[in-house]
VEXVOMAR-30443 format. One record per residue (C-alpha): residue number from 1; x, y, z; residue in three letters. Coordinates in pm, whole numbers, always signed. Layout:
<zaros>
<zaro n="NUM" u="X" v="Y" w="Z" res="ALA"/>
...
</zaros>
This chain:
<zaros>
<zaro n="1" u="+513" v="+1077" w="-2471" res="UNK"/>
<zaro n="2" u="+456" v="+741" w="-2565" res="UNK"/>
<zaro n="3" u="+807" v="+602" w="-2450" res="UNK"/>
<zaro n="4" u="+749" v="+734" w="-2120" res="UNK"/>
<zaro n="5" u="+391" v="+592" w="-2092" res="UNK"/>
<zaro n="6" u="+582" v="+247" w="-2135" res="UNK"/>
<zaro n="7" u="+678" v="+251" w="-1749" res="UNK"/>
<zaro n="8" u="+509" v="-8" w="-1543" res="UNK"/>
<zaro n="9" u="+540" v="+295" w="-1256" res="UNK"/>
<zaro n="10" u="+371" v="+513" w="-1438" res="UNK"/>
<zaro n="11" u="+106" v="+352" w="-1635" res="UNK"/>
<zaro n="12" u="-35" v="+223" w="-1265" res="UNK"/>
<zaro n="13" u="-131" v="+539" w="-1137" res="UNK"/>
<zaro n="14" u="-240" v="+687" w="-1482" res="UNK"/>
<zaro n="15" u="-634" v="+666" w="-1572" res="UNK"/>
<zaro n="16" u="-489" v="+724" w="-1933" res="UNK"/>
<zaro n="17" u="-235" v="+541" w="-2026" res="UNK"/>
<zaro n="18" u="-90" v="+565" w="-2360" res="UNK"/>
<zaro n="19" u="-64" v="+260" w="-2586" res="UNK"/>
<zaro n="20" u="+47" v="+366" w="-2908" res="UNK"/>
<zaro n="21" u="+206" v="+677" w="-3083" res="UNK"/>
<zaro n="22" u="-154" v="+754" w="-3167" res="UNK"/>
<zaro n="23" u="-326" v="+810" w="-2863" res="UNK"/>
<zaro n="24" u="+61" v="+1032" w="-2746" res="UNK"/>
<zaro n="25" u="-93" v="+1221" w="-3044" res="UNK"/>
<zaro n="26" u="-404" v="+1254" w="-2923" res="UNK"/>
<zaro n="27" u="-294" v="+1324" w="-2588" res="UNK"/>
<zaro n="28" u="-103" v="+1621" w="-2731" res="UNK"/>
<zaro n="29" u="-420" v="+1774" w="-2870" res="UNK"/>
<zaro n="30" u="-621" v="+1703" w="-2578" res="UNK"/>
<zaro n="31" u="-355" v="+1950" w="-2378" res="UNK"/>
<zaro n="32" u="-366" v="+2222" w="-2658" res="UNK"/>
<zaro n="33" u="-734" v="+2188" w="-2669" res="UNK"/>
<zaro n="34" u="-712" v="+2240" w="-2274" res="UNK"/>
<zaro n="35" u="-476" v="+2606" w="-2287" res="UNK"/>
<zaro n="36" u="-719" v="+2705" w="-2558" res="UNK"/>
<zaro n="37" u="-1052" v="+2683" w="-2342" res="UNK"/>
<zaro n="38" u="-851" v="+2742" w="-2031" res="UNK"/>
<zaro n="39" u="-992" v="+2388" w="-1861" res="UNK"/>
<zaro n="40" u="-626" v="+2236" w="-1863" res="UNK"/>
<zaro n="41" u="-290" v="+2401" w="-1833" res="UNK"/>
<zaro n="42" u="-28" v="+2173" w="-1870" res="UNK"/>
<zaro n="43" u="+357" v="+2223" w="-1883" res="UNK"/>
<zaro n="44" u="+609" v="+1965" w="-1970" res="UNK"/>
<zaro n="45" u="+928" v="+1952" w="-1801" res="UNK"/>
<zaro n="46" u="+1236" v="+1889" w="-2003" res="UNK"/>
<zaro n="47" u="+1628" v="+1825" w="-1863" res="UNK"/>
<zaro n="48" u="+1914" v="+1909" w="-2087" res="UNK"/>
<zaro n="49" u="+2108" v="+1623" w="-2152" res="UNK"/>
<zaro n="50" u="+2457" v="+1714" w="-2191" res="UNK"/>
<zaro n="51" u="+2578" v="+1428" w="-2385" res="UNK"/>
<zaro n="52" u="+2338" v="+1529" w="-2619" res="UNK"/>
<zaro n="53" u="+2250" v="+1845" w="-2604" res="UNK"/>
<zaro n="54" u="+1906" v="+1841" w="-2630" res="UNK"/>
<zaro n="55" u="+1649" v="+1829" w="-2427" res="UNK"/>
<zaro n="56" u="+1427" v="+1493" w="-2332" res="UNK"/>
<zaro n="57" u="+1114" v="+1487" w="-2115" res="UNK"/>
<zaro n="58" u="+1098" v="+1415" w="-1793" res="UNK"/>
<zaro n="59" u="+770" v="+1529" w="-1616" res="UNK"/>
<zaro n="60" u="+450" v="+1663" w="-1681" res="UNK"/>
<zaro n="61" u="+243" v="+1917" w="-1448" res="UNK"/>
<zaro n="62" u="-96" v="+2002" w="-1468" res="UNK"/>
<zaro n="63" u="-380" v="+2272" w="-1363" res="UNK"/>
<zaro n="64" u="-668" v="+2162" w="-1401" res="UNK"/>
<zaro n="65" u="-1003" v="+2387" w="-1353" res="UNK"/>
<zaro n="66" u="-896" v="+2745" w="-1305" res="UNK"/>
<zaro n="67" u="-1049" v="+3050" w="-1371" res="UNK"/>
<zaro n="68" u="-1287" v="+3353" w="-1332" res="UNK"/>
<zaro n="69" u="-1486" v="+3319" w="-1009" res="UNK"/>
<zaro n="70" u="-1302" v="+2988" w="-937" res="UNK"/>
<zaro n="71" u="-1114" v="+2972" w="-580" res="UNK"/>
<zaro n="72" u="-1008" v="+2632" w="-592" res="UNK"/>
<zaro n="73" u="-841" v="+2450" w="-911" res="UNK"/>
<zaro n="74" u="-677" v="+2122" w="-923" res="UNK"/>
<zaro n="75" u="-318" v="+2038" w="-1019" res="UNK"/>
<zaro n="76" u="-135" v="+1697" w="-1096" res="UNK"/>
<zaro n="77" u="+203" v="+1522" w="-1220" res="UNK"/>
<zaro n="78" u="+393" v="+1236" w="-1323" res="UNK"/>
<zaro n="79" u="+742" v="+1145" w="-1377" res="UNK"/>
<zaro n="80" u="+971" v="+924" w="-1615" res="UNK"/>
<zaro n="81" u="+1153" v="+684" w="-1471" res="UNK"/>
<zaro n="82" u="+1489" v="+844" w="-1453" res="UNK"/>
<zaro n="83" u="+1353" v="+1138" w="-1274" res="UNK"/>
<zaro n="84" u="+1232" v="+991" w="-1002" res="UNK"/>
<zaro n="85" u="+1407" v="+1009" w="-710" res="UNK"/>
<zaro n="86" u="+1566" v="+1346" w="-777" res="UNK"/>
<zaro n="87" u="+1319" v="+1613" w="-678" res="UNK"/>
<zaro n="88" u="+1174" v="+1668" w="-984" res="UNK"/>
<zaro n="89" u="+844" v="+1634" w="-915" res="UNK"/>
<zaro n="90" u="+849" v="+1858" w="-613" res="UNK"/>
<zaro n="91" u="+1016" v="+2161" w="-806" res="UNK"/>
<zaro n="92" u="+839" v="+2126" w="-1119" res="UNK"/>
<zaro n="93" u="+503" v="+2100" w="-863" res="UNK"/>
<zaro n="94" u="+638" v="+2385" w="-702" res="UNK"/>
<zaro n="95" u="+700" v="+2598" w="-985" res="UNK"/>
<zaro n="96" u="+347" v="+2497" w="-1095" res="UNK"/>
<zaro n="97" u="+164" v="+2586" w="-755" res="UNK"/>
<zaro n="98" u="+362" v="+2944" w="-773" res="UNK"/>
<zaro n="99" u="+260" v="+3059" w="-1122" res="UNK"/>
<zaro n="100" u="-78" v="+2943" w="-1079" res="UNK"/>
<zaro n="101" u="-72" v="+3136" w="-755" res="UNK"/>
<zaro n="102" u="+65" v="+3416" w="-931" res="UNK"/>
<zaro n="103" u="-169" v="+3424" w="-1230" res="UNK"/>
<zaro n="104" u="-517" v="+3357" w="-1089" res="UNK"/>
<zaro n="105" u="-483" v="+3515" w="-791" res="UNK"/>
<zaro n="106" u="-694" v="+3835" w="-957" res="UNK"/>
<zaro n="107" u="-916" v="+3566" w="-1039" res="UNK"/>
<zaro n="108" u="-1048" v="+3443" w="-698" res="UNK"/>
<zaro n="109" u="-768" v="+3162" w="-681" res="UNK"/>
<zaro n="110" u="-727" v="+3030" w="-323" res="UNK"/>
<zaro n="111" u="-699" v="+2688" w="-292" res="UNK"/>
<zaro n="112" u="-494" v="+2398" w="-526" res="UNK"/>
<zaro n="113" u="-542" v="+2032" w="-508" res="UNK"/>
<zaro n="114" u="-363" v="+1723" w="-537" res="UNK"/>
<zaro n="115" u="-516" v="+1352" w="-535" res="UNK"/>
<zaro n="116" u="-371" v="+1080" w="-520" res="UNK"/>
<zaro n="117" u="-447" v="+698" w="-454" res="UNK"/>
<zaro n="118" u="-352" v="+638" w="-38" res="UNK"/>
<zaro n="119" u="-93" v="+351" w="-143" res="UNK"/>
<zaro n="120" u="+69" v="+554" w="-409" res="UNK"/>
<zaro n="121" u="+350" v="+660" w="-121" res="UNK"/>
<zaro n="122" u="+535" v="+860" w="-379" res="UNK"/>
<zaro n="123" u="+288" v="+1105" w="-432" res="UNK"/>
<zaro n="124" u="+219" v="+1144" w="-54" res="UNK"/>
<zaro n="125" u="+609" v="+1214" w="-23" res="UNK"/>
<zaro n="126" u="+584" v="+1463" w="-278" res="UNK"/>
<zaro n="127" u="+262" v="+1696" w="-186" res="UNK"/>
<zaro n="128" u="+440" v="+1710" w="+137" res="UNK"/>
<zaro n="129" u="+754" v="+1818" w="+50" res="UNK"/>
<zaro n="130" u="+600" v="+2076" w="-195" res="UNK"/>
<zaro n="131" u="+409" v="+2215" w="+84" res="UNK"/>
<zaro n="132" u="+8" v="+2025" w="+13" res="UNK"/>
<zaro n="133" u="-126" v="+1936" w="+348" res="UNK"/>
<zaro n="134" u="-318" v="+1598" w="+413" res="UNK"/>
<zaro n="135" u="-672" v="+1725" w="+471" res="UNK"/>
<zaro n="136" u="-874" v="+1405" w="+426" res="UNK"/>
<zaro n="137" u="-914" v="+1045" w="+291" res="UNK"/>
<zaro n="138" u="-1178" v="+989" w="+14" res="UNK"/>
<zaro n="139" u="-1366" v="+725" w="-20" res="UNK"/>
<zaro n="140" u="-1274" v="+470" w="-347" res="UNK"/>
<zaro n="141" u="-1465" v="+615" w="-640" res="UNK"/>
<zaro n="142" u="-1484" v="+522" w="-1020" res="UNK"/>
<zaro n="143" u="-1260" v="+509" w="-1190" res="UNK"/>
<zaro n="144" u="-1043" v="+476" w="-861" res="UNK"/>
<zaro n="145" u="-1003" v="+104" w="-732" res="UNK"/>
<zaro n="146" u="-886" v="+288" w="-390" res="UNK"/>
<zaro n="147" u="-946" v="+550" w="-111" res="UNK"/>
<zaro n="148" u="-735" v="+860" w="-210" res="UNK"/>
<zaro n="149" u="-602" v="+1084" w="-20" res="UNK"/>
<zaro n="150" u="-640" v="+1490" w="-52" res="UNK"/>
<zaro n="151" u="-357" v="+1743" w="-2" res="UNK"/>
<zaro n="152" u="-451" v="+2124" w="-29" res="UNK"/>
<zaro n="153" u="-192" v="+2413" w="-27" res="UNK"/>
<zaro n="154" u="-353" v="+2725" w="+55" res="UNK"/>
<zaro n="155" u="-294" v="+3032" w="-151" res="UNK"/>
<zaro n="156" u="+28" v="+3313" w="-15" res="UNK"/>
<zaro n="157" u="-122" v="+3546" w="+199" res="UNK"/>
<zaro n="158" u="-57" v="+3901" w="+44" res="UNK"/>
<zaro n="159" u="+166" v="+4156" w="+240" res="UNK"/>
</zaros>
């Protein structure tokens, strides 16, 4: 965690970023603490790395706010460096908007959203590709320096 919060890339668009193995240790408890109150669900993605065989981290998803009585919930991502480019963050976003589809649809889920920054072009690429439709700018807001856009992906009509 805290090699990939070295990236210049990715520490611009974090509100977090991590500066020493202490705060990647903090971060880590701040997740588990999130799956235990059901706040924050987050999932990292790991590639196998056949030279090595192991596996090394390469994105993080998030869902953030679902649950009972809840019909819209939030969802984020990042990227190392070496991923991007690939279409891992579309997949692993994808695979992220259909479990939480999948899981709190019984619970009144019917709407995810992604925000981003408006000059953070990446992230505009990827909510489209993974199916999040532009539905508005926001205005700049604390913490944000800049207007951000929304993207919504509405929940799989049953059959």
């Amino acid at each position: 965690m805290y090699e990939a919060h070295q990236d210049p890339v990715l520490r611009r668009w974090t509100l977090s970023p991590l500066n020493s193995p202490a705060d990647a240790a903090q971060w880590l408890r701040t997740q588990d603490r999130g799956w235990e109150t059901g706040e924050r669900r987050g999932f990292a993605v790991l590639e196998s790395s056949p030279r090595t065989a192991e596996d090394r981290l390469v994105a993080n998803v998030v869902l953030k706010g679902a649950g009972a009585g809840k019909p819209a919930a939030e969802v984020g991502y990042w990227t190392v460096e070496s991923a991007r480019g690939r279409g891992v963050a579309s997949r692993a976003l994808e695979a992220l908007t259909t479990w939480a589809f999948a899981t709190f649809a019984a619970d009144g889920l019917k709407r995810l959203e992604l925000l981003h920054q408006v000059d953070n072009v990446a992230s505009c690429r990827v909510a489209g590709k993974s199916g999040y439709r532009l539905d508005r700018v926001l205005p700049a807001q604390p913490p944000f320096p800049a207007d951000g856009h929304l993207h919504v992906r509405e929940a799989p009509r049953a059959a």
